[in-house]
VOGU-3710 file (C-alpha; in Angstrom, 3 decimals, decimal comma):
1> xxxxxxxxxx> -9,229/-10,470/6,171  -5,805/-10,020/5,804  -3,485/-6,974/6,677  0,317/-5,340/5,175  1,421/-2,460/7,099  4,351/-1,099/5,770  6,222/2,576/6,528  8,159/4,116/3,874  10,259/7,357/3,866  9,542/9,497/0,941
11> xxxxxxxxxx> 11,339/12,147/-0,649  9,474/15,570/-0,185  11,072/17,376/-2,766  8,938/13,936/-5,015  5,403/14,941/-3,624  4,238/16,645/-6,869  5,159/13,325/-8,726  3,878/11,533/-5,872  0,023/11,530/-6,611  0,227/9,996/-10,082
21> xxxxxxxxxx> 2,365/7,133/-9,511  0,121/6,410/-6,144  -3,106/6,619/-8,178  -0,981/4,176/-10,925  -0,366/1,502/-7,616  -3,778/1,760/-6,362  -4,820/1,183/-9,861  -2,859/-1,708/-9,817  -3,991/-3,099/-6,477  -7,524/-2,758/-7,383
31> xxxxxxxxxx> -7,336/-5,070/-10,071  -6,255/-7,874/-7,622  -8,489/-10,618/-7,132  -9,245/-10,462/-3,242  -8,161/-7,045/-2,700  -10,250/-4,821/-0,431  -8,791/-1,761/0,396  -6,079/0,497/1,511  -5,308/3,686/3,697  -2,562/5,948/2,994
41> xxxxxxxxxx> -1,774/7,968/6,171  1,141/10,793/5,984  2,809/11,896/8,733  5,106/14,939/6,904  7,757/12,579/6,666  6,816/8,961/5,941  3,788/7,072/4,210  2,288/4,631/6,079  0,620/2,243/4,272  -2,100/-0,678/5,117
51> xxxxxxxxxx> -3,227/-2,794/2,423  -6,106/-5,498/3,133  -6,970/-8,367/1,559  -9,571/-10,832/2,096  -6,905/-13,443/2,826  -3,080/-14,259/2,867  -3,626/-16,384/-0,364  -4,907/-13,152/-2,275  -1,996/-10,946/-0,567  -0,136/-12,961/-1,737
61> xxxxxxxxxx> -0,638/-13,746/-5,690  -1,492/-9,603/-5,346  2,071/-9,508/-4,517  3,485/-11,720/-7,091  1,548/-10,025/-10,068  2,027/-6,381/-9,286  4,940/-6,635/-6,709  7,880/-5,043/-9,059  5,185/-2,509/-10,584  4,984/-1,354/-7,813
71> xxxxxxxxxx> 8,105/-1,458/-6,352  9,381/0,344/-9,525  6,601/3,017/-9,422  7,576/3,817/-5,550  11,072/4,047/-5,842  12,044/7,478/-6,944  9,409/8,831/-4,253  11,106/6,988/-1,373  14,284/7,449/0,136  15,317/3,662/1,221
81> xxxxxxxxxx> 13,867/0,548/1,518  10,332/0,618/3,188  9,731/-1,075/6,915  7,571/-3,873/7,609  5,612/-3,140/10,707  3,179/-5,576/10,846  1,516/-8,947/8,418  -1,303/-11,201/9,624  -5,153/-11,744/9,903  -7,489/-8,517/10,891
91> xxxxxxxxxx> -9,142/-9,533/14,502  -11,027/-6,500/14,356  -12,573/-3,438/12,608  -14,848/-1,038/12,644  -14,806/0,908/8,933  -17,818/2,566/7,446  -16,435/1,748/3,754  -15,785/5,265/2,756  -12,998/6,254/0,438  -11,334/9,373/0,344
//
């Protein structure tokens, strides 16, 4: 498996605009080949998001079908360019495969 872990800055006065165009990306995502998942976490003032795939290869063709969709969905929620934390193979995990 492959992880993306990326932290973006959003704009909070967006947040009511927020939920459709992050249903419309994980809509997009899902439709991947090789894409298995995501978690959303908010901390009040960024996203942090971690997209897995089941390998780089799937990450990323995922990336060059949807990339600008979903760049162009995100950017009037965020407020600058999102961070990069981390990219590379999962070496661990311990998920129960529940979806909230």
């Amino acid at each position: 498996m492959h992880a993306i872990l990326r932290r973006y800055a959003y704009d909070p006065t967006r947040l009511d605009d927020a939920r459709g165009a992050l249903a419309r990306v994980r809509a997009l995502h899902e439709q991947q080949p090789g894409y298995a998942g995501s978690y959303l976490i908010d901390d009040g003032t960024h996203w942090v998001a971690l997209n897995l795939w089941q390998s780089q290869q799937a990450a990323d063709a995922g990336w060059d079908a949807i990339g600008a969709q979903v760049q162009h969905l995100l950017e009037p929620l965020v407020a600058g360019q999102p961070q990069l934390i981390a990219v590379g193979p999962v070496i661990a995990a311990d998920l129960d495969g529940h979806r909230l």
